[in-house]
C-alpha positions in Angstrom: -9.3 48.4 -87.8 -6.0 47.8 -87.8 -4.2 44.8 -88.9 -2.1 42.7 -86.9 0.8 40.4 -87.7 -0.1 36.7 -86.9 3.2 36.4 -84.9 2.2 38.8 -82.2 -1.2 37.4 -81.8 0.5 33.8 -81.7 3.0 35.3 -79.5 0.9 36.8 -77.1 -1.9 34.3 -77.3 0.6 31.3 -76.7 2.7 33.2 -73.4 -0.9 34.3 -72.4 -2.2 30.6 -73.1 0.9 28.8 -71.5 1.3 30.7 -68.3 -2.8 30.4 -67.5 -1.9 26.7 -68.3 1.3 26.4 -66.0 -0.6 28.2 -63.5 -4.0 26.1 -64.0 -1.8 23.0 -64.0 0.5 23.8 -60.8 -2.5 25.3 -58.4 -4.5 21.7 -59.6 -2.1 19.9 -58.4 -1.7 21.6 -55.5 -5.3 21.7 -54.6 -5.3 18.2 -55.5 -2.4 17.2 -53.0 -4.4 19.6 -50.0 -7.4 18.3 -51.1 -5.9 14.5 -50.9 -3.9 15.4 -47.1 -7.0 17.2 -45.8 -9.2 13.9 -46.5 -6.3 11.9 -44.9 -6.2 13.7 -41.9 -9.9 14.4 -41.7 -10.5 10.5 -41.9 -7.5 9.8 -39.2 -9.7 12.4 -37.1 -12.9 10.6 -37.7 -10.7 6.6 -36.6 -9.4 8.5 -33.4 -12.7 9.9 -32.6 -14.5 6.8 -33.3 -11.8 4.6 -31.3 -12.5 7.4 -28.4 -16.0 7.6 -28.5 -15.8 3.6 -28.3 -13.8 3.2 -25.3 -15.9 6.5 -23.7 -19.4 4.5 -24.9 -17.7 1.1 -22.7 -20.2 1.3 -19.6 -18.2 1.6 -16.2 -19.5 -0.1 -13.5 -18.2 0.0 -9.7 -16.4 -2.7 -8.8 -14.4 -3.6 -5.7 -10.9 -5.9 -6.1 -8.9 -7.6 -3.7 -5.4 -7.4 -4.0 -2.1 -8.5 -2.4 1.0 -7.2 -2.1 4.7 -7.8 -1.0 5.8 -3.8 0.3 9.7 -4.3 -0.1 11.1 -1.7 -2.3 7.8 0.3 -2.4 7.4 3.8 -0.9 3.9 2.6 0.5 0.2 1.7 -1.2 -0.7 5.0 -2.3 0.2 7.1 -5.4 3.1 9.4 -5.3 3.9 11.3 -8.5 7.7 10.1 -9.0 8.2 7.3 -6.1 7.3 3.9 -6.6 4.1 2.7 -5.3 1.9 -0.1 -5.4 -0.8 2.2 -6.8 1.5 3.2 -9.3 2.3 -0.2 -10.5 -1.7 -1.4 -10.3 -2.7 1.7 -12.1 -0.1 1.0 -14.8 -1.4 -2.5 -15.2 -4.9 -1.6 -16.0 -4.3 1.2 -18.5 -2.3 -1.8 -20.4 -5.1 -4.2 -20.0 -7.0 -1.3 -22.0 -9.4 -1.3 -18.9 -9.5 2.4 -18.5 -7.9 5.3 -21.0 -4.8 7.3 -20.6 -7.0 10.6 -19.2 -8.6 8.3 -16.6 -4.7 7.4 -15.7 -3.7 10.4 -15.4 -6.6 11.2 -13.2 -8.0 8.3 -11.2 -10.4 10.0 -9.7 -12.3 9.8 -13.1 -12.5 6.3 -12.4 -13.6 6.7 -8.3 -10.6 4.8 -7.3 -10.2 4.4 -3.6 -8.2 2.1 -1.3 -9.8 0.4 2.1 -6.3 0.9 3.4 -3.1 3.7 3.0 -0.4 0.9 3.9 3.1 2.7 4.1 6.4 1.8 3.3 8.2 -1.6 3.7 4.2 -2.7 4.8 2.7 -6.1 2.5 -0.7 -6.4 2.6 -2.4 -10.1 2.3 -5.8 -8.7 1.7 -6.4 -5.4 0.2 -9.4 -3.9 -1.2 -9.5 -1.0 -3.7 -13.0 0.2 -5.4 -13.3 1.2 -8.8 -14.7 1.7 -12.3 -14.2 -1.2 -14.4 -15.7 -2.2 -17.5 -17.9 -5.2 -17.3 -16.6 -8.7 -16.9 -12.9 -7.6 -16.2 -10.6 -10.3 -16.4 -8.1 -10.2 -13.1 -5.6 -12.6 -15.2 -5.2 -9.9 -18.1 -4.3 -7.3 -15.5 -2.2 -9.8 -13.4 0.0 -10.6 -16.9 1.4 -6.3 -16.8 1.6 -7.0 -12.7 5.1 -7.9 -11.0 5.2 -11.0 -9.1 5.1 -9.3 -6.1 1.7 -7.7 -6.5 -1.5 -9.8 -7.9 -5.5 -9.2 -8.4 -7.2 -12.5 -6.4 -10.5 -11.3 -7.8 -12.9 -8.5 -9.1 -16.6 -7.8 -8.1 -19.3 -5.6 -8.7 -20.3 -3.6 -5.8 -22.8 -0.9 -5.7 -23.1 2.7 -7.1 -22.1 4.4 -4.1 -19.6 2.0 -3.0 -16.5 3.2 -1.3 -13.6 0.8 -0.1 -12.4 3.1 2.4 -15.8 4.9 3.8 -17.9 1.7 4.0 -15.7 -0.5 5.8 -16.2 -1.7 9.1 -12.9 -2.3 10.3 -9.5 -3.6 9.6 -7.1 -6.3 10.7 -3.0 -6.2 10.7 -1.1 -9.1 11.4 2.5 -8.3 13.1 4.5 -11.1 12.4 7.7 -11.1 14.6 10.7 -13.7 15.9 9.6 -15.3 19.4 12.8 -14.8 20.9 12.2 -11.0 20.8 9.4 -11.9 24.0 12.8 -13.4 25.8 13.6 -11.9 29.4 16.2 -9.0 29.4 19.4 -9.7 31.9 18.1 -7.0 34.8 22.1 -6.5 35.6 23.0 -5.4 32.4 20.5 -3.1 31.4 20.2 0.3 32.1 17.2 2.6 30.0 17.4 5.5 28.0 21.7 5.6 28.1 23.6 4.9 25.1 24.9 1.2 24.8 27.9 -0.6 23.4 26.2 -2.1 20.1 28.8 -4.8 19.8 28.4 -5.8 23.3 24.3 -6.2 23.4 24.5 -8.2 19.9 26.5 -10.6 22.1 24.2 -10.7 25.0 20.7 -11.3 23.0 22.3 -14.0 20.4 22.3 -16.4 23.2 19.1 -17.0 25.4 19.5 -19.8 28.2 22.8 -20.7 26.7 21.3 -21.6 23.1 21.6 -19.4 19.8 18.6 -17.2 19.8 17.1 -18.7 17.1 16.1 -21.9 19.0 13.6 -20.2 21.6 10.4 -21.3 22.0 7.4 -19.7 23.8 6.3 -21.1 26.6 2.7 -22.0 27.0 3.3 -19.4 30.6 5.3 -16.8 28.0 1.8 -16.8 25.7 -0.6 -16.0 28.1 1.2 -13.6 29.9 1.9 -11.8 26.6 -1.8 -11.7 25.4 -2.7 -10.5 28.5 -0.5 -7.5 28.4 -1.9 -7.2 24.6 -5.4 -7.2 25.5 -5.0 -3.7 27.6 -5.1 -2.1 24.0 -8.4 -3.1 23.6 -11.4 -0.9 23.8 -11.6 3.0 23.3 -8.1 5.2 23.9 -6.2 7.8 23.2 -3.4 7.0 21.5 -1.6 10.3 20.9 1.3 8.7 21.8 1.4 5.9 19.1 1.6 8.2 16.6 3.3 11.8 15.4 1.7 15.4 15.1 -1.5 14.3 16.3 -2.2 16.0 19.7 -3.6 14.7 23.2 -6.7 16.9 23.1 -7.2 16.0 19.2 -10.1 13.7 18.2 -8.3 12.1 16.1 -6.3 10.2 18.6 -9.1 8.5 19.7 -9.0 4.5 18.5 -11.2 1.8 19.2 -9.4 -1.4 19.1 -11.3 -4.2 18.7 -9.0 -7.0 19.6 -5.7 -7.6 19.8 -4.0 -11.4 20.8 -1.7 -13.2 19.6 -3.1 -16.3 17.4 -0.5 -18.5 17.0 3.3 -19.4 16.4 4.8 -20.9 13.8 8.7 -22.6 12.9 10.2 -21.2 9.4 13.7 -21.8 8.6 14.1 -23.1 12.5 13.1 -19.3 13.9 9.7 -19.5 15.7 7.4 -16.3 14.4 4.7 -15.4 16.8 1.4 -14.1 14.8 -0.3 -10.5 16.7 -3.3 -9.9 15.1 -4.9 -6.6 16.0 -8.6 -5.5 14.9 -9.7 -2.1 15.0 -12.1 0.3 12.9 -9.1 2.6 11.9 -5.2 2.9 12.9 -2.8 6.4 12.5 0.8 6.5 10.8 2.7 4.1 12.9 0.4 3.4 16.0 0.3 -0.4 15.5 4.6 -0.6 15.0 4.7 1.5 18.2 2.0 -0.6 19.9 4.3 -3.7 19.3 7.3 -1.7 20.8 6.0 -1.2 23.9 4.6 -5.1 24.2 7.8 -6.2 23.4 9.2 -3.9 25.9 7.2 -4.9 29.2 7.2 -8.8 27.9 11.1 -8.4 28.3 10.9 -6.8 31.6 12.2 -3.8 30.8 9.1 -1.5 32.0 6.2 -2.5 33.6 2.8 -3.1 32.5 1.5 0.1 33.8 3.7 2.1 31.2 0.6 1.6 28.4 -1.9 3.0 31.2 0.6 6.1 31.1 0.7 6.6 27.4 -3.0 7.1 27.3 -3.2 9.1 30.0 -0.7 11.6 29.7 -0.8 15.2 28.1 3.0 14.9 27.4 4.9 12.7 24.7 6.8 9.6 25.8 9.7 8.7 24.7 8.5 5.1 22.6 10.4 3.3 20.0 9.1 2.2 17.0 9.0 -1.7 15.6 10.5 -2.7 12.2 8.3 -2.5 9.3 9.3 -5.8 7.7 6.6 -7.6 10.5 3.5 -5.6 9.5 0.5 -6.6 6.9 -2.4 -5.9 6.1 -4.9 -9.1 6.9 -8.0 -8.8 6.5 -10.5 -5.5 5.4 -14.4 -6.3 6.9 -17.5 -4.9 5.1 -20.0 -7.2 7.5 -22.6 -4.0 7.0 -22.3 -4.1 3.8 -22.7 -8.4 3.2 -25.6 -8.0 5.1 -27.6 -5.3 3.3 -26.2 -5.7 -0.1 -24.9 -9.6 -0.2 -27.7 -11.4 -0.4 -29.8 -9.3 -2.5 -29.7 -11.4 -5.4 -27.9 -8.5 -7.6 -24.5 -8.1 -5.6 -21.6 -10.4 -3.4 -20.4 -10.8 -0.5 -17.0 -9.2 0.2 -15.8 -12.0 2.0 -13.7 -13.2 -0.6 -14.0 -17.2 0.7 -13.3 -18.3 -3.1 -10.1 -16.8 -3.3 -8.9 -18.2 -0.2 -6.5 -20.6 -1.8 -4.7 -18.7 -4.0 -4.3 -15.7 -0.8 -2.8 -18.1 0.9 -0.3 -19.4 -1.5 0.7 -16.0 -2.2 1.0 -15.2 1.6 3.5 -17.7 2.1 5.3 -17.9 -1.2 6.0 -14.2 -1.4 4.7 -12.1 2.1 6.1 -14.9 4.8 9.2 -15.9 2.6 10.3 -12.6 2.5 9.9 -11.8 5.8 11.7 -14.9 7.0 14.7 -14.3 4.2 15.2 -10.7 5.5 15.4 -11.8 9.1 17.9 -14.1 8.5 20.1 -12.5 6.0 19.6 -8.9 7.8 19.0 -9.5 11.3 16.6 -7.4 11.2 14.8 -8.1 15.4 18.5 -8.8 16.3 19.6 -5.8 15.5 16.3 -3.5 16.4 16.5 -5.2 20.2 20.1 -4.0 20.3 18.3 0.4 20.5 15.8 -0.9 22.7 17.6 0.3 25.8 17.9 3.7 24.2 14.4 4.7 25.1 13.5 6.3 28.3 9.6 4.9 27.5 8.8 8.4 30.3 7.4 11.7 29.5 8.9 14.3 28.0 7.8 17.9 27.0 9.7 18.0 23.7 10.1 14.1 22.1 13.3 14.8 19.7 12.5 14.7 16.0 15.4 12.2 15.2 14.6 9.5 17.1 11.5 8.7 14.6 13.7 9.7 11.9 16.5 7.4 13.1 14.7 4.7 13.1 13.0 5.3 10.0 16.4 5.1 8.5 16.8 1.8 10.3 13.3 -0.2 9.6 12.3 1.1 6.4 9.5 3.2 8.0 5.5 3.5 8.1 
């Protein structure tokens, strides 16, 4: 053996001993720190899967909720990606009540949502019903606190499994509220159908009615019946192909059964008397009741005879009809009579007649739904001015009805 020289083996041994050190030292602490940010996250994986697997262990049962609505500045009831809706807003309400999770927002089909009615735009509704999952003892004043003004929860109810707001109800009513003096007589001299008019002129002639601002008619007991009896030819089973757009004559579809149709009452706001139309039927197309009311207000005035609803039926061709303002139309009342009386008083569900949450309908109806119907009128003129067209329409047949006429005067009346 050969001798070696204690500095080379110190030399050696030391750089050999030193850099395994450095290098047992750095990867350590290395492993150490992946060691410590792999826990970190692997226990921030386990809090978010144990907060989901909470909220997907919360048992979702079907429940059915009345709701009401105030339709100004809403693009209609139902969800549209972009536009705001009352959906939108009522949807957006929940998920902050931490009723349902962000997946089941996204997709609320998750959570079976349906509504008992697709109200459009400009359209309130005093009484809606929407079905859903909800957790168990949902609170409707948690959901109201993320709700506008405009839009509140009256109340929340379990339902059964296979409820469905839209499929098991009976039928629906809609209330068109409107200004009495738009029932006045027309001057026969001065009008002449389906020619253009001088708007400035017409203004003139409907703002005074037997030489008193329009705002002070009345109806006359006479006026009343003679107007529900022209409303009471919409009742029973008809086609109305004509009350509505790309729907047919020969299409099913067109068929509606109207259940009733009167007028229930008047009523002085603000000195202008509104006359109530309530209208019951099992289903109603886009704009069918608005042009119903049209065509009411257009034989009440004279302007065509009574015969002209007859024709609209009847006819294979489309008529020339206007459409109402939106502003007048709500949604009333939503009947599930079939329902209360197989399910109601079986000791495990309710009722959806909603008689405990009258009080507070009510004071929302007027406060917010009649209010703003009665400030619009006034400030906007909004009958006034939707009288002055009137004349426009020919209310005859035609083989082609123009396009923009419905779009004009869905420009005009914030449309259904």
């Amino acid at each position: 053996m050969h001798p070696t020289t204690d500095s080379e083996v110190n030399t050696d041994d030391i750089n050999t001993m030193h850099g395994t050190k450095r290098s047992i030292d750095d990867g350590s602490e290395n492993e150490t720190k992946v060691q410590k940010t792999e826990e970190e996250t692997v226990q921030v994986t386990k809090v978010q899967a144990t907060e989901m697997e909470t909220i997907q262990r919360i048992k979702r049962k079907n429940h059915a909720m009345l709701l009401g609505y105030v339709g100004k500045d809403y693009y209609g009831m139902q969800r549209n990606p972009g536009m705001k809706t009352i959906e939108e807003d009522l949807i957006t309400a929940i998920l902050k009540a931490d009723l349902i999770t962000k997946e089941q927002f996204e997709n609320i089909r998750a959570i079976n949502f349906q509504r008992a009615a697709r109200t459009d735009k400009g359209v309130s509704a005093i009484r809606q019903i929407v079905s859903l999952k909800l957790p168990e003892n949902s609170d409707k004043t948690v959901i109201n606190q993320f709700l506008p003004d405009v839009i509140r929860v009256f109340g929340i109810k379990r339902v059964t499994k296979g409820f469905n707001s839209k499929n098991q109800c009976d039928a629906r009513t809609y209330r068109y509220i409107i200004p009495s003096y738009a029932f006045a007589l027309e001057d026969q001299s001065l009008l002449k159908l389906g020619e253009e008019v001088d708007e400035d002129e017409r203004i003139k002639q409907l703002s005074i009615i037997d030489g008193k601002s329009y705002i002070h008619y009345r109806l006359s007991p006479e006026s009343l019946d003679r107007l529900n009896s022209i409303l009471k030819l919409f009742e029973g089973s008809h086609n109305f192909h004509n009350f509505t757009s790309k729907v047919k004559p020969l299409d099913p579809r067109a068929r509606r059964y109207i259940i009733s149709f009167c007028c229930t009452k008047t009523f002085v706001l603000n000195d202008i008397e509104l006359a109530v139309l309530e209208i019951k039927g099992q289903s109603f197309m886009l704009h069918q009741i608005r042009k119903m009311v049209a065509i009411v207000v257009a034989i009440v005035r004279n302007m065509i005879s009574k015969e002209t609803i007859d024709e609209a039926f009847k006819t294979m061709d489309k008529m020339d009809l206007p459409l109402a303002p939106s502003l007048g139309l709500c949604l009333c009342h939503v009947h599930y009579d079939n329902y209360g009386k197989r399910y109601g008083t079986d000791g495990l569900h309710e009722t959806l007649d909603w008689k405990e949450c009258e009080e507070e309908v009510e004071k929302f109806q007027k406060t917010y739904i009649l209010q703003h119907m009665i400030d619009t009128e006034i400030s906007e003129q909004t009958t006034l001015k939707w009288l002055v067209g009137l004349p426009f329409y020919s209310f005859s047949n035609k083989d082609v009805l123009p396009v923009e006429n419905d779009k004009k005067q869905e420009a005009m009346h914030n449309n259904v």
